[in-house]
Residue, then its C-alpha position, 0 to 999 in steps of 0.5 A: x193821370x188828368x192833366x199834364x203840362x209837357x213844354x212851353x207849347x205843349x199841353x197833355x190830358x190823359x183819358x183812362x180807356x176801356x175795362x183795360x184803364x188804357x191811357x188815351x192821350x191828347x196833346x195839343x198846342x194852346x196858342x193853335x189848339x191844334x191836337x193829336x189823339x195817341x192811342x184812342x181805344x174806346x170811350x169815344x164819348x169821352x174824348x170828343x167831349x174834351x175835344x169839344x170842351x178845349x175847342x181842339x181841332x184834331x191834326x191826326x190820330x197815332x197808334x202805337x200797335x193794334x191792340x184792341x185797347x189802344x186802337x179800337x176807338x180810332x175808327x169811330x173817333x176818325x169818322x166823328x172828327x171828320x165830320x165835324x171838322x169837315x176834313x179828313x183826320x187820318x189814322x197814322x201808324x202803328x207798323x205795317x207789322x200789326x195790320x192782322x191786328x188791326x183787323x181782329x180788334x172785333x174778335x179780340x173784344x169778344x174774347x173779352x166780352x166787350x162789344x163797341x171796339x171796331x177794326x180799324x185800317x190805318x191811312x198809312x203806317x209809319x217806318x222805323x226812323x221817319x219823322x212826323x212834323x206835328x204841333x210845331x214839333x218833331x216826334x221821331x218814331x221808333x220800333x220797339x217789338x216784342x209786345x207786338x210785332x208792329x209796335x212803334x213809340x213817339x219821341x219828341x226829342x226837344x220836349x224830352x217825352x215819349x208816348x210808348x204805348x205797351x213797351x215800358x212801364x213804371x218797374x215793368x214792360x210790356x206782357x209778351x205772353x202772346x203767340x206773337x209776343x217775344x221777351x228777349x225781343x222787347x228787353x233788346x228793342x228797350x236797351x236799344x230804342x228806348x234808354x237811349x233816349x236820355x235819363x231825363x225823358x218822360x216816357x207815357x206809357x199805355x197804362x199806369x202813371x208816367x215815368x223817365x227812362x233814368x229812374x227805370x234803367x236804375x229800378x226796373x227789375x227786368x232792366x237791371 
């Protein structure tokens, strides 16, 4: 998706990821270039080259659950950044729920083929409700399960976006064809979590172009 301009006091590049084209995020305030990464799931590379290209100082890492696509660069991005930047960069989030995901990330990429995606153990896990002070903005957290047992969403109500990892997309949502997936479950979290939020909202999903909660309640099939 390249560049997107989110608010007054906030920039977003979009990086497509991996074989799974998975959308890494970084969004960062220009007046501090102080950043977060969402969802770094390989192509390390990449994203420290654009890192390094806008002068960013990475504040944290997020992720939204623990598939290998969405998480399996964050071990290797947390240590090159922390020694670049001399200071620890933490690894925040997804739900304590996903932690046997985060540390199966390798057996995940090998049933793909895909070597170079690591496990990863986070600094800490987020909850349900708490909110993450960051950029200068309040990004509220929320659980969405169904696609994962541990999936949490990012939501900045003031700038009126979200990053929703694998939860909804433009006219779909996410796969729960999983042992641990649940339909029902992810439909619910959505209507309760996600529309909520406000018809204006851009919601950034993990894969494909971004979206608002109002034109997918109006032409999402699994939602009308």
């Amino acid at each position: 998706m390249g560049s997107l301009y989110m608010s007054a006091s906030l920039s977003l590049e979009i990086i497509p990821v991996t074989a799974f084209g998975q959308n890494c995020s970084i969004l960062w305030n220009p007046a501090t270039q102080h950043a977060v990464v969402v969802d770094p799931g390989g192509d390390m590379p990449r994203i420290m080259a654009f890192i390094e290209r806008n002068s960013l100082s990475v504040d944290a890492i997020w992720l939204t659950h623990g598939h290998l696509d969405h998480a399996g660069g964050a071990d290797a991005l947390r240590r090159e950044l922390s020694v670049r930047q001399d200071a620890p960069v933490p690894v925040v989030g997804p739900d304590r729920a996903d932690e046997a995901l985060l540390s199966s990330i390798t057996e995940q990429a090998a049933l793909f083929g895909l070597t170079g995606l690591e496990n990863v153990q986070p600094d800490r896990f987020v909850r349900h409700g708490e909110v993450l002070d960051c950029l200068g903005q309040r990004f509220e957290v929320r659980h969405v399960p169904g696609h994962t047992p541990g999936h949490v969403i990012f939501h900045d109500p003031a700038s009126r976006f979200a990053f929703v990892g694998d939860t909804l997309f433009r006219g779909g949502v996410g796969r729960t064809d999983f042992p641990y997936g649940n339909h029902e479950q992810l439909i619910g979290a959505i209507r309760r979590e996600l529309l909520p939020l406000g018809d204006d909202v851009t919601i950034l999903p993990g894969h494909g172009p971004a979206t608002t909660i109002g034109a997918e309640r109006k032409g999402n099939p699994f939602l009308t």
